[in-house]
C-alpha positions as CSV (number, residue, x, y, z in Angstrom):
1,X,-27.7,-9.0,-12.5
2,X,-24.6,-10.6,-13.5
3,X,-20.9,-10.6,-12.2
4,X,-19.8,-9.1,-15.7
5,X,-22.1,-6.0,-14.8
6,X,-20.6,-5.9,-11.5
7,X,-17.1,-5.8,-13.0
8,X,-18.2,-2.9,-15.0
9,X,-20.0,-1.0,-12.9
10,X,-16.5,-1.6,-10.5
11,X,-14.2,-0.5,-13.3
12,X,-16.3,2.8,-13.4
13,X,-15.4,3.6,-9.7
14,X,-12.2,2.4,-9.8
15,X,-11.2,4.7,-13.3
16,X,-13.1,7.6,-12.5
17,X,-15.8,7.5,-15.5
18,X,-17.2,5.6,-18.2
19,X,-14.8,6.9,-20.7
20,X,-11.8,5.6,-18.5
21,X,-13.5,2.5,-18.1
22,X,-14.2,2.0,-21.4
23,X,-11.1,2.3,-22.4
24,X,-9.4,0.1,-19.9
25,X,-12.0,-2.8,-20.8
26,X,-11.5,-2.5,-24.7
27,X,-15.5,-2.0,-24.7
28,X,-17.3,1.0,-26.7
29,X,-18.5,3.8,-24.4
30,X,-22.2,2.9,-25.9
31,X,-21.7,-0.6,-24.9
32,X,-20.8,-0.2,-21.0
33,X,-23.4,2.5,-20.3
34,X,-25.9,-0.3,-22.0
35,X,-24.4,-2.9,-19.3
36,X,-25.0,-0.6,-16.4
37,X,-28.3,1.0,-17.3
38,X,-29.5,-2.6,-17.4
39,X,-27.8,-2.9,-14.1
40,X,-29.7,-0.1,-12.8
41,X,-33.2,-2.0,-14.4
42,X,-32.1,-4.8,-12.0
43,X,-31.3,-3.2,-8.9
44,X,-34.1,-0.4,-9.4
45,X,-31.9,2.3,-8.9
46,X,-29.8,4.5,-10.6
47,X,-25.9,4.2,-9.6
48,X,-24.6,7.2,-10.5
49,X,-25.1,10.7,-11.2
50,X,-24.3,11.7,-14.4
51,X,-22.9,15.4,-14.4
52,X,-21.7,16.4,-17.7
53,X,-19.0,14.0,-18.6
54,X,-18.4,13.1,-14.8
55,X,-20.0,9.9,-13.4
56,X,-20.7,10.5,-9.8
57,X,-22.0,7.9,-7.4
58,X,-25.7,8.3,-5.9
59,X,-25.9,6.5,-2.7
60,X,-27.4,3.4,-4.0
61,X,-24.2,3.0,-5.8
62,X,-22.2,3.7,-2.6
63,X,-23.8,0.7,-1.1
64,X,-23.4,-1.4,-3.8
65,X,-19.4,-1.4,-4.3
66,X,-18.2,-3.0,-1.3
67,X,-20.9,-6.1,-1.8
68,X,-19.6,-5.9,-5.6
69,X,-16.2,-6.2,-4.6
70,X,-17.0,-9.4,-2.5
71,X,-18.7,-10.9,-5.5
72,X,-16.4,-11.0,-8.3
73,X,-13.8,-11.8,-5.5
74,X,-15.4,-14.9,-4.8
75,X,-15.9,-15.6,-8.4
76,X,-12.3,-14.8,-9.3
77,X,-11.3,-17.0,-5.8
78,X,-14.1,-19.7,-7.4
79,X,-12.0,-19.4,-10.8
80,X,-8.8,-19.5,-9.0
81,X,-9.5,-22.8,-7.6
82,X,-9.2,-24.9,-10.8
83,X,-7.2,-24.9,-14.2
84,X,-3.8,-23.7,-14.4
85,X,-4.4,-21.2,-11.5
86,X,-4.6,-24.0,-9.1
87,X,-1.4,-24.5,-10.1
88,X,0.0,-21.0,-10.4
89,X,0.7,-21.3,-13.9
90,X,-1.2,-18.2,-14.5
91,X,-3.8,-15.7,-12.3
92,X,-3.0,-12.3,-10.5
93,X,-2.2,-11.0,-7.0
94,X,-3.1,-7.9,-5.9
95,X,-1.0,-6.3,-2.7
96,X,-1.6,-3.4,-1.1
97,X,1.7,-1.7,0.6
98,X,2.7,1.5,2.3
99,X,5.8,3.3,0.9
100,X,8.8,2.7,2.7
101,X,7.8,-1.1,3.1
102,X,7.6,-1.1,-0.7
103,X,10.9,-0.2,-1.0
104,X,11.5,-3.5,1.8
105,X,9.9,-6.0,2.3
106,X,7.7,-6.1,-0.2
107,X,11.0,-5.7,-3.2
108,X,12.6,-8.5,-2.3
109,X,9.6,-10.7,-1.7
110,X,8.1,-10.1,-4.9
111,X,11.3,-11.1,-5.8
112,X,11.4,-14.0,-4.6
113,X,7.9,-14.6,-5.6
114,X,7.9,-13.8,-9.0
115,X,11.3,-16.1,-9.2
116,X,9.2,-19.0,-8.0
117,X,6.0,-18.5,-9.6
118,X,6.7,-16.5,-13.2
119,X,3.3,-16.9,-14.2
120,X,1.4,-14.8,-12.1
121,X,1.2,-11.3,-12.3
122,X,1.9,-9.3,-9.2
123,X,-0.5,-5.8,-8.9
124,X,0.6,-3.5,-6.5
125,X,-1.5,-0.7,-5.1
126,X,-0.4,2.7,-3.1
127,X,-1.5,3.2,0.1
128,X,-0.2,5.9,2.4
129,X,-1.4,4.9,6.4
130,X,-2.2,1.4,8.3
131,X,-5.8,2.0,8.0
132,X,-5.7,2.6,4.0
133,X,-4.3,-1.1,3.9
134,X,-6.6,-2.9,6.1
135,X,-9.5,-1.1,4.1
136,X,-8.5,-2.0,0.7
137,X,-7.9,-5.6,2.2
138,X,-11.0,-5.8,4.0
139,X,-13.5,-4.5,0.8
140,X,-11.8,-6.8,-1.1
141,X,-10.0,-4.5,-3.2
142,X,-6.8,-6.4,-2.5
143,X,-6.0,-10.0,-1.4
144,X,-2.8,-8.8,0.7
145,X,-1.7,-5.9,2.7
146,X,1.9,-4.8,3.5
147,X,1.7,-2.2,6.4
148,X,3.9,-0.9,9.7
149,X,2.8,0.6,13.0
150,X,4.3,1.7,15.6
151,X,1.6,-0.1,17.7
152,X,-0.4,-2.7,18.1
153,X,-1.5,-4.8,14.8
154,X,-4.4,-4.9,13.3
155,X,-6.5,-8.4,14.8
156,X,-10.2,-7.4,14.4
157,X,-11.0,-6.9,10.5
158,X,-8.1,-8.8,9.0
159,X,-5.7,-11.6,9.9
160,X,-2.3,-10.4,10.3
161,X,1.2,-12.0,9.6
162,X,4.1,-10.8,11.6
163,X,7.2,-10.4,9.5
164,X,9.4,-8.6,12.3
165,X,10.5,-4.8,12.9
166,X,12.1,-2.3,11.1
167,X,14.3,0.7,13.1
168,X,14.2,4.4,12.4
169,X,17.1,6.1,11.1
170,X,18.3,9.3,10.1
171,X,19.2,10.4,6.4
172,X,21.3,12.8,5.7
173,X,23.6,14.3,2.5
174,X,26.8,12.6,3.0
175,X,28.6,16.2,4.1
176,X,25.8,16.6,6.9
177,X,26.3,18.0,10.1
178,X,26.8,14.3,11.9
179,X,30.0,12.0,11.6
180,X,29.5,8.5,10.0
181,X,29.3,5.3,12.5
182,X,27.9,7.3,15.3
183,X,24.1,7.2,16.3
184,X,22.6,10.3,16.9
185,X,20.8,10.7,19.9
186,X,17.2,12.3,19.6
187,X,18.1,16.0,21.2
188,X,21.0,16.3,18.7
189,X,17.8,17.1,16.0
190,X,17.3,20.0,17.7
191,X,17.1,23.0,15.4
192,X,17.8,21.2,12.6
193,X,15.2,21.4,9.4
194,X,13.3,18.4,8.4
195,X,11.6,16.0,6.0
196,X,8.4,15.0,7.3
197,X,5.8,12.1,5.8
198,X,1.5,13.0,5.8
199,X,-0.1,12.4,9.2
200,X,-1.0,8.7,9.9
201,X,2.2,7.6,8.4
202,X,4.6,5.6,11.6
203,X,7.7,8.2,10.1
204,X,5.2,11.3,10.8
205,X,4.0,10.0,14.2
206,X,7.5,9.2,15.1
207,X,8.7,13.1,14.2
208,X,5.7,14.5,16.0
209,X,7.1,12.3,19.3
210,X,9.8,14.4,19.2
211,X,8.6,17.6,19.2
212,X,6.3,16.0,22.2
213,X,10.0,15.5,24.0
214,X,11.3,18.5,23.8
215,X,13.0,18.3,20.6
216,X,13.0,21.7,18.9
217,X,13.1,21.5,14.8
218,X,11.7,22.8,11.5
219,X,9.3,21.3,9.2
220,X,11.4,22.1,6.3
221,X,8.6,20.3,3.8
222,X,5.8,17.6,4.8
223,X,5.7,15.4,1.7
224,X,2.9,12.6,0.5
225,X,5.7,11.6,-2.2
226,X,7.7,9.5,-0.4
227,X,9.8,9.4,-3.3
228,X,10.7,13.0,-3.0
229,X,12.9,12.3,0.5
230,X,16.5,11.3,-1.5
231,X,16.2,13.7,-3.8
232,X,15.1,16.5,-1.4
233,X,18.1,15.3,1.6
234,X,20.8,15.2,-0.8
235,X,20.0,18.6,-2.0
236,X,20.0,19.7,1.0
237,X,16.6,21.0,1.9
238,X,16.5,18.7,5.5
239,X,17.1,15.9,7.0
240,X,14.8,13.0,7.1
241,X,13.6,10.4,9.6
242,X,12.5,7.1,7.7
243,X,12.4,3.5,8.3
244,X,15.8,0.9,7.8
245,X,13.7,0.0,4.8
246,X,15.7,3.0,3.1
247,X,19.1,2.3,4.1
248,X,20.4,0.6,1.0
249,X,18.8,2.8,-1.5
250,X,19.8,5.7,0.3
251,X,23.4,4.6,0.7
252,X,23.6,3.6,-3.1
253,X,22.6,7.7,-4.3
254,X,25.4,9.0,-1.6
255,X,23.2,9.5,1.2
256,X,24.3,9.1,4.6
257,X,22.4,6.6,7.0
258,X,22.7,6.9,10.8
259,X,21.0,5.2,13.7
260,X,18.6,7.1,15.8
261,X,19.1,6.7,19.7
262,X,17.1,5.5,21.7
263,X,16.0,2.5,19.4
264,X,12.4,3.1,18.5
265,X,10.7,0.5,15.5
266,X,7.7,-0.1,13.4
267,X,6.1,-3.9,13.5
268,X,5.9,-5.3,9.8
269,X,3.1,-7.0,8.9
270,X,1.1,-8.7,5.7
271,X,-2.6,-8.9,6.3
272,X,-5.1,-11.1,4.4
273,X,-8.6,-11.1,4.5
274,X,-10.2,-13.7,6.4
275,X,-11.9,-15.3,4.2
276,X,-10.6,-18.2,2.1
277,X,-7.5,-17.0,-0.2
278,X,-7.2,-17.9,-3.4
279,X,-3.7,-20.1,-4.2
280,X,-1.4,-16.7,-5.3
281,X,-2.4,-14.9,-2.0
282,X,-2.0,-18.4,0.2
283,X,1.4,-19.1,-1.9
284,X,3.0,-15.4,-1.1
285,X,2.1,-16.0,2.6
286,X,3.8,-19.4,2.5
287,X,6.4,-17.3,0.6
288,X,6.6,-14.7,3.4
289,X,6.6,-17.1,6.4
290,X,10.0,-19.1,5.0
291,X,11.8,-15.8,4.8
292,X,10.5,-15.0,8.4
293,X,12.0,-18.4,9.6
294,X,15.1,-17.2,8.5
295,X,15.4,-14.3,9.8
């Protein structure tokens, strides 16, 4: 067994296939399944099921990705360490983030980041609730994590760093039924149609508190694209409830944005895995904590 194998067999999971995978290593379809049935010699057990043209995991292969994961991140941490990595003249990062805190803070410390260190290439993956972040952080899929709760934050699998609050506000077309400048109190929603994220998400739990207070509305649609909110308020479909994240893209397409009353926030937070980082991650926490200071 080898760590290229490894990377192989993880490009497979992570594409869906052999073909995909092929394709995204610039290797011959011939040559990778040649790479994992060797892999499979090694390990004694076959890794997938193969069902037509779909490559399915068996359970030994289920097993073997997260210890996979931790292997060529140590090798990539282990190659990190020396050369022109060391000193971030070259390398990746890899960040998880949920989708309003992609919007902020994760813009404008990329930013900053990629202003800093031009050489490194920033890879961001989707992820929709808390608990998606800390996994893909925790298997080693990603160094970082960007994620908000409403609660506590996560201590036990990952190490988290505080990077403040954000509030909830209201969105609204800019001819909707409350005046500019004015919060809206939380009863005022009543009987009014709204936007509404997945379960898990701090915007859904938030909306569902609501409804747990008395407040009477309408699920007007219940979207896993957060990026169909604008669009969707300033045609006039609902309202929406999302985090101060939003506020200045939703004032620049002609959105109103109004303050919710009471107050109620989400903590901010990058997570790292506990392990050691390699100099990208350890540099965008560095990064990270400055901009806290100022804050």
């Amino acid at each position: 067994m080898d760590v290229r194998q490894l990377e192989y067999f993880l490009a497979i999971v992570d594409h869906g296939g052999f073909n995909r995978a092929a394709s995204a290593l610039y290797l011959s379809q011939p040559t990778l399944s040649q790479a994992i049935q060797s892999l499979e010699r090694d390990l004694g057990s076959s890794l997938f099921h193969r069902i037509g043209r779909r490559a399915v995991l068996s359970e030994s292969g289920a097993a073997l990705v997260e210890p996979a994961r931790a292997a060529v991140r140590s090798l990539e941490l282990a190659r990190a360490s020396v050369g022109t990595v060391r000193s971030l003249r070259g390398g990746a990062l890899d960040i998880a983030a949920m989708p309003s805190q992609a919007v902020e803070p994760l813009s404008g410390l990329v930013r900053r980041f990629a202003e800093r260190y031009p050489d490194v290439v920033v890879r961001i993956r989707a992820a929709f609730t808390p608990r998606d972040v800390v996994e893909l952080v925790r298997t080693g899929a990603c160094e970082l994590g960007l994620l908000a709760t409403p609660g506590a934050l996560p201590e036990r699998e990952v190490t988290a760093h505080p990077l403040g609050e954000q509030s909830f506000v209201l969105i609204t077309p800019p001819d909707g039924p409350f005046p500019a400048g004015r919060p809206v109190p939380y009863e005022e929603l009543e009987g009014h149609r709204l936007i509404v994220g997945q379960r898990g998400t701090g915007m859904r739990t938030f909306v569902d508190g609501l409804r747990e207070r008395g407040v009477g509305f309408t699920v007007a649609v219940e979207s896993e694209h957060r990026v169909s909110i604008l669009p969707l308020v300033l045609g006039g479909v609902g309202l929406a409830v999302v985090t101060e994240a939003w506020r200045g893209l939703a004032e620049r397409t002609g959105a109103l944005v109004l303050d919710l009353e009471p107050r109620a926030v989400l903590r901010i937070a990058l997570v790292s895995r506990r392990s050691e980082l390699t100099p990208a991650a350890r540099a965008c926490l560095e990064l990270a904590g400055e901009e806290g200071g100022h804050r």
